[in-house]
Structure formats: C-alpha cells, structure tokens
C-alpha positions in Angstrom: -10.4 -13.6 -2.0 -9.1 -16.1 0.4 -8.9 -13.8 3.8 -7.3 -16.2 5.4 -4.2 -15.6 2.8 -3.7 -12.0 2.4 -1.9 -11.6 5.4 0.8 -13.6 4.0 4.4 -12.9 2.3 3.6 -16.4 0.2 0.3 -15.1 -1.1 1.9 -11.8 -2.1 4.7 -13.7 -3.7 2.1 -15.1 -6.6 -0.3 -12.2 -6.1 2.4 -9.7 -7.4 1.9 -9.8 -10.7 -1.5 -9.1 -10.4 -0.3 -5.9 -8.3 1.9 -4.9 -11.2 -1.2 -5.3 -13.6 -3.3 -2.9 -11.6 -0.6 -0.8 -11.0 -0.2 0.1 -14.3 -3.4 0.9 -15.7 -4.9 3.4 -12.9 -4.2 6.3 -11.3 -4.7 5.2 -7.7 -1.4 7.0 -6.4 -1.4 10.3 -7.9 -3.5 12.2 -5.0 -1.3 10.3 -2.0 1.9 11.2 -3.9 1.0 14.8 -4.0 -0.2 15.1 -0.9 2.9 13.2 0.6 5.0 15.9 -1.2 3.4 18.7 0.5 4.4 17.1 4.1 7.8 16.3 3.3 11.1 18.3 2.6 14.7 17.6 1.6 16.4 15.4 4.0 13.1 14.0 5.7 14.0 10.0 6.9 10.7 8.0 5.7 10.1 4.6 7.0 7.6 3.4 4.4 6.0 0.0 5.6 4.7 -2.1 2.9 6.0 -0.4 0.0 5.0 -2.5 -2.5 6.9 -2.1 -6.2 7.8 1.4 -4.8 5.3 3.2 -6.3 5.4 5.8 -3.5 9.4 5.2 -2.2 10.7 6.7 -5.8 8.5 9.7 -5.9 9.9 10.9 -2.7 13.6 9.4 -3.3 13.2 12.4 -6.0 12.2 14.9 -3.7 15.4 14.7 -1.9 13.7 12.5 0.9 15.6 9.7 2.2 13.8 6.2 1.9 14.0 2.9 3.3 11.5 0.3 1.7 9.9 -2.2 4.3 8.9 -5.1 1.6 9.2 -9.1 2.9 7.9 -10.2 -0.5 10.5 -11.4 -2.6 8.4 -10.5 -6.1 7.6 -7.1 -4.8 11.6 -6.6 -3.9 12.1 -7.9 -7.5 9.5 -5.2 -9.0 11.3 -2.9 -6.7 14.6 -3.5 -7.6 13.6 -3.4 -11.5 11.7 0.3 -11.2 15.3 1.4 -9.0 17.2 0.3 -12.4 14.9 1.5 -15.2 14.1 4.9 -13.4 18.0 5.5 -12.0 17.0 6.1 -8.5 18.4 4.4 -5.6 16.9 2.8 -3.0 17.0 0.9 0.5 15.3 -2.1 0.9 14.4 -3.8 4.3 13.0 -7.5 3.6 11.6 -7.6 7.4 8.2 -7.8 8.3 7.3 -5.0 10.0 6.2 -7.5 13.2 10.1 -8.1 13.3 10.8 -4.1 13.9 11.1 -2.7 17.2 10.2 0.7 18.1 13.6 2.1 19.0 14.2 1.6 15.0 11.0 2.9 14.1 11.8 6.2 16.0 15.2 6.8 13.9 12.6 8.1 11.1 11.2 11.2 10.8 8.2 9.7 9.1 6.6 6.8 9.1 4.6 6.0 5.8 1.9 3.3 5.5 -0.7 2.8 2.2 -3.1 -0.1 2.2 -0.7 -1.9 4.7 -1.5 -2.2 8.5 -4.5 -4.2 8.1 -2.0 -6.6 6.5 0.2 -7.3 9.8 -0.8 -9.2 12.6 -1.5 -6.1 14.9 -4.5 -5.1 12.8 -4.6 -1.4 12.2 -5.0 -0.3 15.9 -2.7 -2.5 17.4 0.2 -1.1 14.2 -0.8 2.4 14.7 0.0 1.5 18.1 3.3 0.2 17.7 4.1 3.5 15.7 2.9 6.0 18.0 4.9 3.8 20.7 8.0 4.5 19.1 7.1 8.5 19.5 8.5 9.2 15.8 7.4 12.7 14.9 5.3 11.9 11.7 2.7 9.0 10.8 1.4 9.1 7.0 -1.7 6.8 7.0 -3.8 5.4 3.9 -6.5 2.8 4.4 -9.5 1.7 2.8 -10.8 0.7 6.0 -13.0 1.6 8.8 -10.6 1.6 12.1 -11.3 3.5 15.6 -10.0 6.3 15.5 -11.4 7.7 17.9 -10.1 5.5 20.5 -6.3 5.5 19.2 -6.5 9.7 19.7 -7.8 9.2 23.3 -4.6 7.3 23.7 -2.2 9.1 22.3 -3.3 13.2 22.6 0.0 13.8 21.5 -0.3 12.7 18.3 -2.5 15.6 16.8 -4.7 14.4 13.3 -3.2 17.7 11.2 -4.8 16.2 8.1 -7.4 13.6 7.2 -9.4 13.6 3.8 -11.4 11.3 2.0 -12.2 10.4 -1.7 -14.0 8.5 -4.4 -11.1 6.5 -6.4 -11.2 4.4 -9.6 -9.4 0.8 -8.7 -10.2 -1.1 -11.8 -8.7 -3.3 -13.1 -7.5 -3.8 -17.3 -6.8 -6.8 -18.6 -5.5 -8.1 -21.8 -7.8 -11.1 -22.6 -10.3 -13.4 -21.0 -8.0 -15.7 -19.7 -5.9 -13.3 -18.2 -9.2 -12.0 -15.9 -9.6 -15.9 -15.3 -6.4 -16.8 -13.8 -6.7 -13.5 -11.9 -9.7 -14.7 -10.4 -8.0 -17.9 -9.8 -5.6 -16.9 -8.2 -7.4 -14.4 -5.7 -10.0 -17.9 -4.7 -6.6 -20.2 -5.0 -8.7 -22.5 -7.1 -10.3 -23.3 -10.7 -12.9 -21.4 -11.7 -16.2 -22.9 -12.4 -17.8 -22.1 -16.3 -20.9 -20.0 -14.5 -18.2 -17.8 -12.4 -16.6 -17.2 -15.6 -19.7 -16.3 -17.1 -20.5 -14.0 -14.4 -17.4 -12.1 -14.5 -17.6 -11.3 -18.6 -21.0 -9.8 -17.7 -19.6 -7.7 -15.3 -16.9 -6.5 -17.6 -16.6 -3.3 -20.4 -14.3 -3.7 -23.6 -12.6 0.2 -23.9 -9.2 1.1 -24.9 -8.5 -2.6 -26.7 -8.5 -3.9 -22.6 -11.3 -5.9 -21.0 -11.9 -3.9 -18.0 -13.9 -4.9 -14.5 -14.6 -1.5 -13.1 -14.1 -0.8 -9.3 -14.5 2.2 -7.0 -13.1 2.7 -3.1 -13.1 5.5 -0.3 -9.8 6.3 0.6 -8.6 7.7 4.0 -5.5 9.8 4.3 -4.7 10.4 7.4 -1.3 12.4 8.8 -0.2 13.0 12.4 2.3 14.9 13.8 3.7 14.5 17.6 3.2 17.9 19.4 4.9 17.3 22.2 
C-alpha cells in the first residue's frame, strides 16, 4: 500500500469500494459493537471520527444513542447515506476532517468514538488523542491496530482513567469474487499495474471456500475506553 496515500480523503474516495467488499464478508465489528453497547445508554451524544459506511454509527443510532458521523469521504458519505435508507435509521453526517474540529465542539459530546482512525489524521495517534483529551469530553472510545505510547498520554492526562482496554486475535480477510477482482484490488492499494509474477504470487497465497477466492488475514486489535474522573 502507498503510505504516502492513506492519509488522504482522495485515496479513500477510490479505496471505498474495496472497504465495502471487506465489510461485507467478515465479522470484524461484532466484538467493538458489543462492547460499545455495554458503555453507552439512551441519550448518550457520540462523536464518532472516521465512521466509515457507518458500520458502528447505526448499531448505536438503535440503542437510543445520538450520533453524529465525522466522514470527509464523499464515497463513504454515499455508503453512509445508502445503509441510513435501506436500514430506516437516521443519521448526522459531518463531512469535516477531524483536523478542521476544535475542541470546544468536540466537548459538546458525551463520547468520543474512534476505530482504525487517528493514525489516519495528521496528529498521528498521540497528537489526536491529545486533541480529545484537550477538549475534556467525559468519554474516549479507542480502537487501533497499532502500537502508540500509552504510557506517556496517561502521564499527561491522569484524569483520564483507562477503565477498559482488551486485546484480540481477529480474522480481516478478505473474499473476492474472481481473479480479477483481487487484481484490481491489488492495483489499486500500489496505484499501479500489476506485474504477471505479483499476480502469480497472490493466487498462491489465496484459498477457494464458500464459491469466493479468499486471501486470509489476521490482526491484534486494541480497545481502549477512558473516562474523565475529575
């Protein structure tokens, strides 16, 4: 994958479909969504940055929660946007960056939610966290497959206290329909042609099941919640 590119709303633009494709053949979400539900209630304000297609905004929409949707790409609003229609649920969207927030609106939530996000902005994990725990909202709902020092952010803020961290083993394949499909995934991640013996090498990594061709991929994830105790 081009680094370089991820950080950008253009390269998420093109790269949604390939989101939408992953999206729907794993089960990625179903441990943050139930763990989510256990720290919210009925009426809770949730700020959540990055939201992608929404795959966490509706869950909570439909546990009374209020939602607003930070999403800058245009696709993703579109995927976001579709899911609101088909599944009935309203939604607000905010098509900022989350750069473009300051922290007098980030502190009008009760809980700021972030999955697989921060290391997208140009803070860097730290430096977002930062901006979060500037704002002094009361909750911070943290997923990331990365390392980051934690360590360091809790020496400077002790009064946000780490109520709940865990860590797990997570299937992130992906399922495609046919070989070109994989290709012009591949394609588009290195935002180039593929040569024949990269082709090559990813049928050999592949495994036919369930009439998909599937490359197999596991993560650690980190959940990570804070609360403000004083």
């Amino acid at each position: 994958m081009i680094l370089t590119e991820i950080n950008k709303i253009s390269y998420w633009n093109e790269y949604a479909k390939w989101y939408k494709l992953w999206r729907e053949h794993n089960n990625y979400h179903d441990p943050i969504k139930n763990f989510l539900l256990k720290f919210t209630h009925r009426g809770t304000k949730i700020l959540d940055i990055g939201a992608g297609d929404g795959i966490l905004s509706f869950p909570l929409v439909e546990h009374g929660c209020h939602v607003t949707a930070l999403e800058p790409s245009q696709s993703m609003q579109s995927y976001l946007l579709e899911n609101a229609k088909n599944y009935k649920i309203p939604i607000s969207i905010d098509s900022r960056r989350f750069e473009e927030l300051d922290s007098h609106e980030i502190s009008k939530f009760d809980l700021a939610l972030a999955c697989n996000s921060l290391h997208l902005t140009e803070y860097g994990i730290e430096g977002a966290l930062c901006k979060i725990f500037d704002s002094n909202i009361k909750n911070v709902f943290m997923v990331t497959e990365k390392i980051f020092a934690i360590e360091k952010l809790q020496g400077l803020y002790p009064e946000y206290m780490l109520n709940f961290s865990y860590s797990y083993l997570c299937e992130s394949s992906f399922a495609y329909h046919c070989s070109e499909e994989l290709f012009s995934h591949w394609e588009c991640k290195y935002k180039r042609k593929l040569f024949k013996w990269e082709k090559i090498k990813l049928l050999s990594m592949v495994t036919f099941e369930r009439e998909h061709i599937w490359l197999k991929d596991y993560v650690v994830v980190n959940i990570f919640y804070w609360r403000r105790g004083r």
